[in-house]
PQR file of N, CA, C, O and H, with PARSE charges and radii, in Angstrom:
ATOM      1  N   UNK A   1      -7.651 -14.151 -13.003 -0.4000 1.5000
ATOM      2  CA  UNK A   1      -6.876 -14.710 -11.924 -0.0000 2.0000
ATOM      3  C   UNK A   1      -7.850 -15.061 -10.794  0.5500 1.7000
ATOM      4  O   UNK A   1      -8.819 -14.302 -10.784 -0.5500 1.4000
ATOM      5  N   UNK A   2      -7.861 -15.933  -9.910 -0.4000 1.5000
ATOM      6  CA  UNK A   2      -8.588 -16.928  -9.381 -0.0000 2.0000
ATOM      7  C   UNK A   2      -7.858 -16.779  -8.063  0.5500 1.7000
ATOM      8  O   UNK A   2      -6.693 -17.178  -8.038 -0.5500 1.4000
ATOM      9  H   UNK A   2      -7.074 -16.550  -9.918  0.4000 1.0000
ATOM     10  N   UNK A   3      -8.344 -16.296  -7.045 -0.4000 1.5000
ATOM     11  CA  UNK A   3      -7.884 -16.635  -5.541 -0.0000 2.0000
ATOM     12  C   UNK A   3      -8.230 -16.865  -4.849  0.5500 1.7000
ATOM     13  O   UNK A   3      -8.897 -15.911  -4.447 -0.5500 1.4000
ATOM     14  H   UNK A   3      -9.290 -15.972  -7.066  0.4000 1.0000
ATOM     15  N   UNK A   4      -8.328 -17.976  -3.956 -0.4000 1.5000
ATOM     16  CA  UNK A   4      -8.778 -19.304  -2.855 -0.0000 2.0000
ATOM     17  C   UNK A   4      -9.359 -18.091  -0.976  0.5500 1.7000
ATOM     18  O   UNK A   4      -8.644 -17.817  -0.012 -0.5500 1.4000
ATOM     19  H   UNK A   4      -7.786 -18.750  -4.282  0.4000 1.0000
ATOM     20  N   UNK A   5     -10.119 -17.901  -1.108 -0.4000 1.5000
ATOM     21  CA  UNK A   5     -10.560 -17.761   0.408 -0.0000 2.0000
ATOM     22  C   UNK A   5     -10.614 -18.623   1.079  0.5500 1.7000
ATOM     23  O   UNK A   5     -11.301 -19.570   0.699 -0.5500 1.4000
ATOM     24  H   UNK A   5     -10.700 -18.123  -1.892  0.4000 1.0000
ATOM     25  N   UNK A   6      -9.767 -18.730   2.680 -0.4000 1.5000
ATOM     26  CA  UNK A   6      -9.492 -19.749   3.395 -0.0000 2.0000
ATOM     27  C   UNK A   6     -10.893 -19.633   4.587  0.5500 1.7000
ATOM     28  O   UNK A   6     -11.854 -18.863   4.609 -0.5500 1.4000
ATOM     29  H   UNK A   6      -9.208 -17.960   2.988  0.4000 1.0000
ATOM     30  N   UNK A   7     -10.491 -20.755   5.498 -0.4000 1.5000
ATOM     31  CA  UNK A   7     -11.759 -20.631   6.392 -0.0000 2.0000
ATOM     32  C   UNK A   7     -11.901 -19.690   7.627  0.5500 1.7000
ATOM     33  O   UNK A   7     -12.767 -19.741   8.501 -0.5500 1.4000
ATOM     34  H   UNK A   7      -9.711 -21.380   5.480  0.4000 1.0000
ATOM     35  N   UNK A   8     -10.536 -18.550   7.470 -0.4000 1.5000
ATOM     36  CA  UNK A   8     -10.204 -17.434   8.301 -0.0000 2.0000
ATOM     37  C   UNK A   8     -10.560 -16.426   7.302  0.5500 1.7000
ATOM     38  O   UNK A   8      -9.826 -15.438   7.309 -0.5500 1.4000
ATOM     39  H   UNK A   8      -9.833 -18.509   6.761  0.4000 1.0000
ATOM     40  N   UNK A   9     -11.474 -16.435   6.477 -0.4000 1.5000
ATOM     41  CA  UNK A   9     -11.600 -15.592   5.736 -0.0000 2.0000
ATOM     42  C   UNK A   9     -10.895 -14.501   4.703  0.5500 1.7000
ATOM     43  O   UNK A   9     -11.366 -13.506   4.153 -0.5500 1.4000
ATOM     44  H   UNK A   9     -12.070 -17.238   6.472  0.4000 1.0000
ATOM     45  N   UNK A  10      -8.892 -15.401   4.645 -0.4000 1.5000
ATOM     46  CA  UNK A  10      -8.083 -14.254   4.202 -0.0000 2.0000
ATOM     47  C   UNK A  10      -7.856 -14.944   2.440  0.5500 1.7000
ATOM     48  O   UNK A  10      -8.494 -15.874   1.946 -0.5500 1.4000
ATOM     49  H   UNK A  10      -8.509 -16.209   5.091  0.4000 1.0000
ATOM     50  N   UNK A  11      -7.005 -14.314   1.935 -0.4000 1.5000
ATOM     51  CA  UNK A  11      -6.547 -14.387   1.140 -0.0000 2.0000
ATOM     52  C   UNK A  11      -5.462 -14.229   0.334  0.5500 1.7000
ATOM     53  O   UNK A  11      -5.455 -13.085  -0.122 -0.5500 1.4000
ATOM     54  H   UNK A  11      -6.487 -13.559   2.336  0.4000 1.0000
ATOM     55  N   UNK A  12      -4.466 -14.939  -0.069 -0.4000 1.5000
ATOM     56  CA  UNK A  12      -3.340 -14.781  -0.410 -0.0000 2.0000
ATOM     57  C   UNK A  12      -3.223 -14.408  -2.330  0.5500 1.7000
ATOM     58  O   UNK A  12      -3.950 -14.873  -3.208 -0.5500 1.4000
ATOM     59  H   UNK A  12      -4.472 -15.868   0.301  0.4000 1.0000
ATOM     60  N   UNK A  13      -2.334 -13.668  -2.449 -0.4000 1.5000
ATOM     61  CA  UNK A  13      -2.560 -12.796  -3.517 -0.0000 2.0000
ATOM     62  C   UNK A  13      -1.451 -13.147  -4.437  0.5500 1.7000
ATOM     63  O   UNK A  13      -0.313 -13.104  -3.970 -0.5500 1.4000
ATOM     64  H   UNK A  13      -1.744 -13.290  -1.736  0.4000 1.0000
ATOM     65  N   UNK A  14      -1.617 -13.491  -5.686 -0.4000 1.5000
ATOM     66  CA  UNK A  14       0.072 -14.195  -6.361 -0.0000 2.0000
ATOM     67  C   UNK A  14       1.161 -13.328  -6.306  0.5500 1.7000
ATOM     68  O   UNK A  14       0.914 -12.138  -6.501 -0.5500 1.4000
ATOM     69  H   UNK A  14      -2.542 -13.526  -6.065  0.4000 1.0000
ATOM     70  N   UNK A  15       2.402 -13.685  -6.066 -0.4000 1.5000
ATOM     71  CA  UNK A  15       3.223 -12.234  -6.141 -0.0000 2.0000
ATOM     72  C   UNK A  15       3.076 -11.543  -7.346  0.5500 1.7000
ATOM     73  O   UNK A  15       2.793 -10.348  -7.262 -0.5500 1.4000
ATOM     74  H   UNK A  15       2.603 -14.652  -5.907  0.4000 1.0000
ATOM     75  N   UNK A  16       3.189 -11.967  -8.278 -0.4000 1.5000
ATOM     76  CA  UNK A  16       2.902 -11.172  -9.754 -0.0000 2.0000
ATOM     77  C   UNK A  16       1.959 -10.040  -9.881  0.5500 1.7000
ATOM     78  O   UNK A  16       2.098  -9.132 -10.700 -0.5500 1.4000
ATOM     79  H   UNK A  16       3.420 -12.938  -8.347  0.4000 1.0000
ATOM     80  N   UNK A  17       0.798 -10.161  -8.857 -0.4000 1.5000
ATOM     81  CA  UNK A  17      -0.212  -9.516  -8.623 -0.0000 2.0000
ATOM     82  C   UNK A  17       0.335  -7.960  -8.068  0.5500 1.7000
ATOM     83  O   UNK A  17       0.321  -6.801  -8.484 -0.5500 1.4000
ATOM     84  H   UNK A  17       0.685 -10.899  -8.191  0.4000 1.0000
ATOM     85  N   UNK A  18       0.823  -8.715  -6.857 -0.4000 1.5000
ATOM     86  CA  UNK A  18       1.122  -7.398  -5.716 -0.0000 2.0000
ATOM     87  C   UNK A  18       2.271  -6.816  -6.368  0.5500 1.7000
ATOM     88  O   UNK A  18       2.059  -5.611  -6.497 -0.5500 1.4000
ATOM     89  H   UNK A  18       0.834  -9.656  -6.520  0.4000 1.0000
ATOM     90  N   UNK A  19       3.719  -7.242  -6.972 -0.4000 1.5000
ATOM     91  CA  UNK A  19       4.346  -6.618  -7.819 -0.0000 2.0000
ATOM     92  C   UNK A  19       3.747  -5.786  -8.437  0.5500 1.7000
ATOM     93  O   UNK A  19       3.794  -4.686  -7.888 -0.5500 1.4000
ATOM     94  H   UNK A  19       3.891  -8.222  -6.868  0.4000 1.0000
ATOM     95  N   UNK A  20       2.910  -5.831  -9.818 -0.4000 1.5000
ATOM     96  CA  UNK A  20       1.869  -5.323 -10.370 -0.0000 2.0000
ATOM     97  C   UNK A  20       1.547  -4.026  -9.866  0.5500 1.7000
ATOM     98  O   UNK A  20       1.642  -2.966 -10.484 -0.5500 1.4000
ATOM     99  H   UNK A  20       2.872  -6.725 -10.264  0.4000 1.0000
ATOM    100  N   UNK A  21       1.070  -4.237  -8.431 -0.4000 1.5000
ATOM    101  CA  UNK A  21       0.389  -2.835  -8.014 -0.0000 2.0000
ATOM    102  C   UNK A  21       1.577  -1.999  -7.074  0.5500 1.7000
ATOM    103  O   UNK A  21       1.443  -0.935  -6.471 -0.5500 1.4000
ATOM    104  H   UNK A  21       0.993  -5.099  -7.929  0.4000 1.0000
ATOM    105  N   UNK A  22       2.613  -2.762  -7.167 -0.4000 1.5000
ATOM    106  CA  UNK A  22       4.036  -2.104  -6.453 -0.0000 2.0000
ATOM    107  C   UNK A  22       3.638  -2.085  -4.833  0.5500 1.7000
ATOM    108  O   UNK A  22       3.941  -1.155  -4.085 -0.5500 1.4000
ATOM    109  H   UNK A  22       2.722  -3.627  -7.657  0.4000 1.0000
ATOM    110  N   UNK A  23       2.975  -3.162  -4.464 -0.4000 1.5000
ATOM    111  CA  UNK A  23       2.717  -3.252  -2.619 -0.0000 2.0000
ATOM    112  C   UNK A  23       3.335  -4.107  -2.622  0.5500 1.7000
ATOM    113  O   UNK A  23       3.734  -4.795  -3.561 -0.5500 1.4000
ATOM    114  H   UNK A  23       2.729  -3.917  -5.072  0.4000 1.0000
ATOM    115  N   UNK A  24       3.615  -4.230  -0.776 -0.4000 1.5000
ATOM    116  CA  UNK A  24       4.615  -5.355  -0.094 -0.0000 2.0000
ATOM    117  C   UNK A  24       4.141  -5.754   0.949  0.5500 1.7000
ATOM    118  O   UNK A  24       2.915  -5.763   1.056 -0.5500 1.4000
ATOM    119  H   UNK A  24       3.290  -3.671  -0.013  0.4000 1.0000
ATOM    120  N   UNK A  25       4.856  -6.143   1.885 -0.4000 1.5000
ATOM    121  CA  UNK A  25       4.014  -6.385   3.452 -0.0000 2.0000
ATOM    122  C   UNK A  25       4.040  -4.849   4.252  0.5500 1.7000
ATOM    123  O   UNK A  25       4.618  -3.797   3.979 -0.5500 1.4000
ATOM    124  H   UNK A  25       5.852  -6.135   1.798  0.4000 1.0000
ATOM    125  N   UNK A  26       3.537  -5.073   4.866 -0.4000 1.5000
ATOM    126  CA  UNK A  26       2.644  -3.491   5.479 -0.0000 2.0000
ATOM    127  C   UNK A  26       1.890  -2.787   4.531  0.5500 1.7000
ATOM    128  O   UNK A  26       0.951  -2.229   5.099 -0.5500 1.4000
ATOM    129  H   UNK A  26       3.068  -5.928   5.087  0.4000 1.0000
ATOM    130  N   UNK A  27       1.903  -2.615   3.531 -0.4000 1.5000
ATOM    131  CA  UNK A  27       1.112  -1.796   2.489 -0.0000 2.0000
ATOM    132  C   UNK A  27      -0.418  -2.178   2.903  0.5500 1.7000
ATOM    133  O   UNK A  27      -0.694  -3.208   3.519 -0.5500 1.4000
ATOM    134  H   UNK A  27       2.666  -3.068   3.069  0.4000 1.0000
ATOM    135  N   UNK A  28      -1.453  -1.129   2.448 -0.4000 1.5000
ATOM    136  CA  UNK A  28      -2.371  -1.524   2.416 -0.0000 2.0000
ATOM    137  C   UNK A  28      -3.017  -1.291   1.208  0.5500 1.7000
ATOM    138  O   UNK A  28      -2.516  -0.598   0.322 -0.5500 1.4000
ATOM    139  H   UNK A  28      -1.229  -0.293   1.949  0.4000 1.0000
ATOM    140  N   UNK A  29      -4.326  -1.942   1.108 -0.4000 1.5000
ATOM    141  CA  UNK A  29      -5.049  -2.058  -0.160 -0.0000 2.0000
ATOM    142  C   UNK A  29      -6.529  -2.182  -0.075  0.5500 1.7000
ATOM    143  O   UNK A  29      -6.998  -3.242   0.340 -0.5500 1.4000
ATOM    144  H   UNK A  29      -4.733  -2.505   1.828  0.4000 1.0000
ATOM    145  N   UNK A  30      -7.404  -1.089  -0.469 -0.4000 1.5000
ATOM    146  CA  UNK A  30      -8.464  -0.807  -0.739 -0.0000 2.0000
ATOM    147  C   UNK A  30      -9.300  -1.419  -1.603  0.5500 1.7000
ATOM    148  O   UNK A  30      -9.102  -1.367  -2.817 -0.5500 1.4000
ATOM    149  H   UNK A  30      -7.023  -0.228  -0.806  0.4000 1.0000
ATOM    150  N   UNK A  31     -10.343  -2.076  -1.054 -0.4000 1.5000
ATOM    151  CA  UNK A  31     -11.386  -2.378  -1.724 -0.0000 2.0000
ATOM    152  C   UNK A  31     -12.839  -1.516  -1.789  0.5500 1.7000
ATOM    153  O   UNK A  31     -13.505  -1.206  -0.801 -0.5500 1.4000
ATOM    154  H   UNK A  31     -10.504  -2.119  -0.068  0.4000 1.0000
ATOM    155  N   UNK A  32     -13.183  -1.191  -3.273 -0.4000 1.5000
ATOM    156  CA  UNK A  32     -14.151  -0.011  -3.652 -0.0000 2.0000
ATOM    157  C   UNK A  32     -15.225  -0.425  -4.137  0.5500 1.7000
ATOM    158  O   UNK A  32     -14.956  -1.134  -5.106 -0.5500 1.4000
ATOM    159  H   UNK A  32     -12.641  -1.443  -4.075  0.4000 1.0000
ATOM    160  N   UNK A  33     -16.205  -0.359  -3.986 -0.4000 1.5000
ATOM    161  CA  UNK A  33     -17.854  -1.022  -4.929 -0.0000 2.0000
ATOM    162  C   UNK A  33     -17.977  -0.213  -5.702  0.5500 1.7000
ATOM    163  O   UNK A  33     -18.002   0.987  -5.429 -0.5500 1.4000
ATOM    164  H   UNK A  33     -16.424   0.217  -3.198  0.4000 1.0000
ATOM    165  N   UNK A  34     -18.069  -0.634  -6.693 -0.4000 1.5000
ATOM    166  CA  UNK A  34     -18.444  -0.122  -7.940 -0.0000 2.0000
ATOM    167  C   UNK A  34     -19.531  -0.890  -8.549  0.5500 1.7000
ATOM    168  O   UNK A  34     -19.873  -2.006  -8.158 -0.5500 1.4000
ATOM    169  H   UNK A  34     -18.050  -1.609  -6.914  0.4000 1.0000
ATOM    170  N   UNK A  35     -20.223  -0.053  -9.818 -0.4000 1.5000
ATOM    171  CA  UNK A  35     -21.329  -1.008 -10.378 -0.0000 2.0000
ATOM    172  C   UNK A  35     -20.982  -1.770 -10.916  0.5500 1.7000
ATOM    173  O   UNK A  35     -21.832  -2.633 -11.136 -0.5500 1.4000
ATOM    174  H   UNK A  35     -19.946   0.854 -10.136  0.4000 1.0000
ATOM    175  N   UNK A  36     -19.658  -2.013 -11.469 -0.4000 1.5000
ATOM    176  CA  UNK A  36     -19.908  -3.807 -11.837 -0.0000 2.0000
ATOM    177  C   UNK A  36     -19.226  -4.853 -10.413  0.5500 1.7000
ATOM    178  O   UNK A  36     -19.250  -6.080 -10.503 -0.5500 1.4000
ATOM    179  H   UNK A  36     -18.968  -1.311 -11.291  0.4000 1.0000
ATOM    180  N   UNK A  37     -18.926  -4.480  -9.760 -0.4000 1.5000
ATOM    181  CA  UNK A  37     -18.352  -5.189  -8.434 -0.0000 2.0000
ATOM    182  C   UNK A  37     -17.699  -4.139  -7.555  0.5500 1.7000
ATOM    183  O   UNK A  37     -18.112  -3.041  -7.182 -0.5500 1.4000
ATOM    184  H   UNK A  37     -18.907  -3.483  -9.687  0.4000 1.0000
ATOM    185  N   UNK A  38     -16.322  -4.919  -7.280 -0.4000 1.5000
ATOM    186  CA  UNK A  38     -15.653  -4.275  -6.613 -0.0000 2.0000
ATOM    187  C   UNK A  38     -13.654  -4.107  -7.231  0.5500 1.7000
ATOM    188  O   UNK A  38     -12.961  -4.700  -8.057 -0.5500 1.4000
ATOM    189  H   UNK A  38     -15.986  -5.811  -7.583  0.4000 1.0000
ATOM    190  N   UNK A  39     -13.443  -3.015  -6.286 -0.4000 1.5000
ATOM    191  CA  UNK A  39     -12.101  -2.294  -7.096 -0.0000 2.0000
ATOM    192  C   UNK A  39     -10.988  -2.569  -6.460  0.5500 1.7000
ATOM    193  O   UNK A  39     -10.983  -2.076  -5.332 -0.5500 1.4000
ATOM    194  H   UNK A  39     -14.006  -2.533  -5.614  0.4000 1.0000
ATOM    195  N   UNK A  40      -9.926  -3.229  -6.762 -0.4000 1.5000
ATOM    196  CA  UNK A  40      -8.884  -3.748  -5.265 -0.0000 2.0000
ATOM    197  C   UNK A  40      -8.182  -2.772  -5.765  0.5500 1.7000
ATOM    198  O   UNK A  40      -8.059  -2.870  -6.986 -0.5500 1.4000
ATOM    199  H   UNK A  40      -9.929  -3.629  -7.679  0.4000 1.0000
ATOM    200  N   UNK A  41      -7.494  -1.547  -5.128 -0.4000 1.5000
ATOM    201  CA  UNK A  41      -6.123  -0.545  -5.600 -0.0000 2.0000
ATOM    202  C   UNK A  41      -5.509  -0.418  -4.286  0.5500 1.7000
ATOM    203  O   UNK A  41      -6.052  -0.407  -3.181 -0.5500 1.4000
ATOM    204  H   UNK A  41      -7.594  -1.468  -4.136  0.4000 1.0000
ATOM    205  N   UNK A  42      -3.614  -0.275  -4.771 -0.4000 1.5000
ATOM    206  CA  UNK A  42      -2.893  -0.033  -3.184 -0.0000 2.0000
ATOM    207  C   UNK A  42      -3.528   1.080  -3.014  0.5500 1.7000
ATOM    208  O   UNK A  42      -3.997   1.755  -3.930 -0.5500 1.4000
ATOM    209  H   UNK A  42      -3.173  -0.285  -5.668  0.4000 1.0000
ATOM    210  N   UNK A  43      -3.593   1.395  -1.583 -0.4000 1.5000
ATOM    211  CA  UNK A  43      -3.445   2.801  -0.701 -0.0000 2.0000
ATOM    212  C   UNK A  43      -2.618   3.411  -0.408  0.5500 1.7000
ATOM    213  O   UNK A  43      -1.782   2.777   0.237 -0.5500 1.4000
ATOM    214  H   UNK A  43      -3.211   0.846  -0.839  0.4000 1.0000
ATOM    215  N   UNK A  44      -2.367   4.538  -0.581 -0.4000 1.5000
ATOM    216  CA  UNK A  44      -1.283   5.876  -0.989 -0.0000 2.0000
ATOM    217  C   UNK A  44      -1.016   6.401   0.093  0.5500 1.7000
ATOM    218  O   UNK A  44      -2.086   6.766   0.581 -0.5500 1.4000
ATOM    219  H   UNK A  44      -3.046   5.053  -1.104  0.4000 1.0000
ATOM    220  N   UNK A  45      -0.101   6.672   0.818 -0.4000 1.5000
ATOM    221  CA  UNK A  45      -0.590   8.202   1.030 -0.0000 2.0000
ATOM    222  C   UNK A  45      -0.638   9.313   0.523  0.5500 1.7000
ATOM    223  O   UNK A  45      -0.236   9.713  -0.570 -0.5500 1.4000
ATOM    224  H   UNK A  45       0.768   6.375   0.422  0.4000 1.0000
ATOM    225  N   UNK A  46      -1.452  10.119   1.844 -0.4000 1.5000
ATOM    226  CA  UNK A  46      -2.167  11.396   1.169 -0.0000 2.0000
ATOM    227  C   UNK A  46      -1.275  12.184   1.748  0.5500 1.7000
ATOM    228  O   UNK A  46      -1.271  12.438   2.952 -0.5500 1.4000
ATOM    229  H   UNK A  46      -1.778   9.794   2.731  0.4000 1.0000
ATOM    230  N   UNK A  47      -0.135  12.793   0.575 -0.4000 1.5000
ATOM    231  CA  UNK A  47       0.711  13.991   1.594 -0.0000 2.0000
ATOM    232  C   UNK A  47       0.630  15.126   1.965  0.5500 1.7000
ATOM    233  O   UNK A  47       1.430  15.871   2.530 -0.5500 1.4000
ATOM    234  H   UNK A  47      -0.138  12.586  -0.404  0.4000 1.0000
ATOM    235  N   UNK A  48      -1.121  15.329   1.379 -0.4000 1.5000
ATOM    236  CA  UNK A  48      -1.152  16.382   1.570 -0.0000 2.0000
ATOM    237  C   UNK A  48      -1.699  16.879   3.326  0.5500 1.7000
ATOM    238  O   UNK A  48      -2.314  17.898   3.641 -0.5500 1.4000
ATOM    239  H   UNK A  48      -1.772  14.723   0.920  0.4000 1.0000
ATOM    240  N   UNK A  49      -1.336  16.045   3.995 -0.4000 1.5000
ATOM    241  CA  UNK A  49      -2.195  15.395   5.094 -0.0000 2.0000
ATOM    242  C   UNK A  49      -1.286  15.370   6.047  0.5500 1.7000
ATOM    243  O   UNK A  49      -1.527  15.448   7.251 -0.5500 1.4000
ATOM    244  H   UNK A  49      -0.836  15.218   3.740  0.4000 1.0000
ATOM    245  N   UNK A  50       0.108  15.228   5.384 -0.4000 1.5000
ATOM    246  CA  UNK A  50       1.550  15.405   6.023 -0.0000 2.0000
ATOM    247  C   UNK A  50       2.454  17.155   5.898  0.5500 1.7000
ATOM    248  O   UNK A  50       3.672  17.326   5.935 -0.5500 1.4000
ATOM    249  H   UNK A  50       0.304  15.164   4.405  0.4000 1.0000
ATOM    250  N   UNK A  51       1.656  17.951   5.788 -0.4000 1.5000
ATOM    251  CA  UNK A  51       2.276  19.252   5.767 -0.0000 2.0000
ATOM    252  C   UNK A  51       2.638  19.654   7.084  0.5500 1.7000
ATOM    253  O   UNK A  51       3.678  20.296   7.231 -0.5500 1.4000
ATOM    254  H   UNK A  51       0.666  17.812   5.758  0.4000 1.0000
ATOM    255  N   UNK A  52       1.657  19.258   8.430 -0.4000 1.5000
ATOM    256  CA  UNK A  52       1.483  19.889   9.396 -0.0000 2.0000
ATOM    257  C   UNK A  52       2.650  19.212  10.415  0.5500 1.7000
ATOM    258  O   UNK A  52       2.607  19.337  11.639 -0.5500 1.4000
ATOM    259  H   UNK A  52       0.812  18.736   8.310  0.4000 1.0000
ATOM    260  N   UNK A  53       4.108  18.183   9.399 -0.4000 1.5000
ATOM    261  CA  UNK A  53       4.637  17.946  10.341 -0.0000 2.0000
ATOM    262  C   UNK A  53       5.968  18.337   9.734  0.5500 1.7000
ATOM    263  O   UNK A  53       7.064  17.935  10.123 -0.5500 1.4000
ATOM    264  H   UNK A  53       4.142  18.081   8.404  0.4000 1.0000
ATOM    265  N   UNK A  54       5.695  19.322   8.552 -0.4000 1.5000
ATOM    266  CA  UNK A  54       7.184  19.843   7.941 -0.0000 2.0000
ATOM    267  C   UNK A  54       8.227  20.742   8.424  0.5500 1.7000
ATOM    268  O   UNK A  54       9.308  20.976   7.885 -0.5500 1.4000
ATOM    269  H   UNK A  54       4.804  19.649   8.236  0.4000 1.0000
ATOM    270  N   UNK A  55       7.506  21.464  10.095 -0.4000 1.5000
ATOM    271  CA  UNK A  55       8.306  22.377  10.998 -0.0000 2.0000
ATOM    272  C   UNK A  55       9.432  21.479  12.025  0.5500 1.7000
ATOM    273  O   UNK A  55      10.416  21.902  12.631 -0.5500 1.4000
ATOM    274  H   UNK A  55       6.628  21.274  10.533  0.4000 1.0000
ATOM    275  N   UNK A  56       8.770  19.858  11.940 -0.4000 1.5000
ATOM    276  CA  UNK A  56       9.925  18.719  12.690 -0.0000 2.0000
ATOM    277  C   UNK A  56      10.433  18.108  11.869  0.5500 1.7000
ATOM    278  O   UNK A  56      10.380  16.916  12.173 -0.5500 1.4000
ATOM    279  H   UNK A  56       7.971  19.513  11.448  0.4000 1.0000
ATOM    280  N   UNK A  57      10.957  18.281  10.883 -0.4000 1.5000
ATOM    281  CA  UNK A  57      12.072  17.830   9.908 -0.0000 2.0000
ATOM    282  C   UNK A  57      13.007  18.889  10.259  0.5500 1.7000
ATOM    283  O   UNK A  57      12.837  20.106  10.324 -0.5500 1.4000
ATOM    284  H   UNK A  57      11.001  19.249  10.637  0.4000 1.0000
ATOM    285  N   UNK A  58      14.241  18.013  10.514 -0.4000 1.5000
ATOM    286  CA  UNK A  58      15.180  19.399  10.065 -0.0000 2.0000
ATOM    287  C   UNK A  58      15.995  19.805   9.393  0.5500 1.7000
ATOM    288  O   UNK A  58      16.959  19.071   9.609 -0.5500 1.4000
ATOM    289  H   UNK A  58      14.379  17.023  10.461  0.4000 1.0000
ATOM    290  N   UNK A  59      16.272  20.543   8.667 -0.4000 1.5000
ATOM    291  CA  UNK A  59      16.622  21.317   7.396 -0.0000 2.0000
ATOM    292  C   UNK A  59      18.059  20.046   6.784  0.5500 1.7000
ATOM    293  O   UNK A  59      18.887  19.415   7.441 -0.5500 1.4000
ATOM    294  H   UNK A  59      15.489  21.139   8.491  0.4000 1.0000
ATOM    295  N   UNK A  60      17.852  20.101   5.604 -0.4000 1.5000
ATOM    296  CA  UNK A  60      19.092  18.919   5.269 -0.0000 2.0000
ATOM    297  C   UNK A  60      18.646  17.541   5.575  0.5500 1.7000
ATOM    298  O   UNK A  60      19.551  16.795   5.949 -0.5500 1.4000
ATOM    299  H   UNK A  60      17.180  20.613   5.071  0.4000 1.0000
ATOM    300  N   UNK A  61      17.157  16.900   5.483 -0.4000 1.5000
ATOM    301  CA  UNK A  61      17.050  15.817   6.488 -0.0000 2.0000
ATOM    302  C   UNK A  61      17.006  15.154   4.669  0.5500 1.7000
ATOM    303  O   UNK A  61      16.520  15.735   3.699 -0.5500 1.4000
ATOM    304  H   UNK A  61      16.422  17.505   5.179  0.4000 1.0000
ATOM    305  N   UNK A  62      17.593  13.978   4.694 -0.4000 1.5000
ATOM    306  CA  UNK A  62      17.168  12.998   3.063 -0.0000 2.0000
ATOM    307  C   UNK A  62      15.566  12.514   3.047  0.5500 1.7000
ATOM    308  O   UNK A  62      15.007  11.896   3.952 -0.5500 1.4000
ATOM    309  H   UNK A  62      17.988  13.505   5.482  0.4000 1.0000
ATOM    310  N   UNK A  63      14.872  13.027   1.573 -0.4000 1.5000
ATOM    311  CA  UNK A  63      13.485  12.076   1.890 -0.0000 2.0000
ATOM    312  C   UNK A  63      13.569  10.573   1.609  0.5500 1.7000
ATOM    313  O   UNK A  63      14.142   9.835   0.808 -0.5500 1.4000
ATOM    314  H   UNK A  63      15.326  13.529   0.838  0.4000 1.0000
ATOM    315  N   UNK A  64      12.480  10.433   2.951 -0.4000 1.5000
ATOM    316  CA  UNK A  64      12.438   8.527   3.227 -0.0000 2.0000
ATOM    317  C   UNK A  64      12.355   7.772   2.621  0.5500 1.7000
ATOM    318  O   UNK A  64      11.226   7.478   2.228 -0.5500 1.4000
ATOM    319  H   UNK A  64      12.014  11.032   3.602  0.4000 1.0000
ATOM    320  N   UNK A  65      13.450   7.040   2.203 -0.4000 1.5000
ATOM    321  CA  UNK A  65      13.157   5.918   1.266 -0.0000 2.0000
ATOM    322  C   UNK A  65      12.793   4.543   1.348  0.5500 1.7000
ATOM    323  O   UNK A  65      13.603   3.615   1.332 -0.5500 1.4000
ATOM    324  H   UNK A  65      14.367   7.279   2.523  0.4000 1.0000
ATOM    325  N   UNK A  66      11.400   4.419   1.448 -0.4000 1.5000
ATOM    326  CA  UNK A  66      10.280   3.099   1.548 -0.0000 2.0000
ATOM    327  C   UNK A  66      10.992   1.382   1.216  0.5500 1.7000
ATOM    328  O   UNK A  66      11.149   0.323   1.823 -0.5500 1.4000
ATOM    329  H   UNK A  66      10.743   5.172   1.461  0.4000 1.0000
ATOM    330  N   UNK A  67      11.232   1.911  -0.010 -0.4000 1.5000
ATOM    331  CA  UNK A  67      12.032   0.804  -0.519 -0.0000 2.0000
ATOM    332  C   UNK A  67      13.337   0.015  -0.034  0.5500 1.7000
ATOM    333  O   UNK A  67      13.593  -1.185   0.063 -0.5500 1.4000
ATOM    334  H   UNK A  67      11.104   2.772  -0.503  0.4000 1.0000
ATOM    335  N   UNK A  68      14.132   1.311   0.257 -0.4000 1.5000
ATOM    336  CA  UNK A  68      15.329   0.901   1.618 -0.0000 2.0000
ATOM    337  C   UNK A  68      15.234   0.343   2.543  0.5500 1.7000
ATOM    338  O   UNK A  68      15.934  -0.593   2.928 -0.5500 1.4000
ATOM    339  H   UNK A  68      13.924   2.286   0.177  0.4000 1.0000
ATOM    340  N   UNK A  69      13.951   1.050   3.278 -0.4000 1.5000
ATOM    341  CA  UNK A  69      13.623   0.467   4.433 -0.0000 2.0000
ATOM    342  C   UNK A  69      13.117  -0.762   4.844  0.5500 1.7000
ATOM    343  O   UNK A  69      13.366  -1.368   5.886 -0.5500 1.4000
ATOM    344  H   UNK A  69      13.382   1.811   2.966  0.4000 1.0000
ATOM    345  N   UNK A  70      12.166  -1.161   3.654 -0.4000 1.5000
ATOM    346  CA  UNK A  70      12.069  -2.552   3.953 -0.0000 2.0000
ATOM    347  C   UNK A  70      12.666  -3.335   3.384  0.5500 1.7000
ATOM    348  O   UNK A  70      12.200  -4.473   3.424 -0.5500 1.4000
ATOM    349  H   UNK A  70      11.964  -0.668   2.808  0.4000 1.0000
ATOM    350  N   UNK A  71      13.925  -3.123   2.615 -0.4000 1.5000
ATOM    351  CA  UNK A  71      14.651  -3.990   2.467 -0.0000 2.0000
ATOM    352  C   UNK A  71      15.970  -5.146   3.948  0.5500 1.7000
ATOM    353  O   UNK A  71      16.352  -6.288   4.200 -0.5500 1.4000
ATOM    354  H   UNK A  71      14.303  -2.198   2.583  0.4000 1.0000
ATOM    355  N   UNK A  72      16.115  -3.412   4.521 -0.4000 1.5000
ATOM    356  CA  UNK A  72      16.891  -3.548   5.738 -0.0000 2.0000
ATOM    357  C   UNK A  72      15.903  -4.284   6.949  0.5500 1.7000
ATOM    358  O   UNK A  72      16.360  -4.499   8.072 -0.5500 1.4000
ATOM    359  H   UNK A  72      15.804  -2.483   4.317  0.4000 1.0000
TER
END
């Protein structure tokens, strides 16, 4: 797959692509060097990174659903 760099330096990605890796708008996506080039993968989060805010949830709260949200 073949994608056009503009003269702002961006790049637009086929949807088939970003489907593919299950990103949307706001998502982000990592690029990694590796020895034969480079590695494009979405970026996750890390929940483990999110523990220190499990005392401001409060009890009974539904977990967030990503998908909902940017649908609405």
């Amino acid at each position: 797959m073949i994608v056009k760099i503009t003269s702002k330096r961006q790049v637009t990605f086929p949807a088939r692509a970003l489907d593919a890796m299950g990103v949307g708008p706001g998502d982000q996506l990592e690029l990694q060097k590796s020895s034969e080039g480079f590695i494009l993968r979405p970026r996750r989060i890390d929940f483990s990174k999110l523990g220190t805010l499990i005392d401001k949830i409060p009890p009974g709260t539904p977990p967030f659903d990503i998908r909902k949200f940017r649908e609405e």
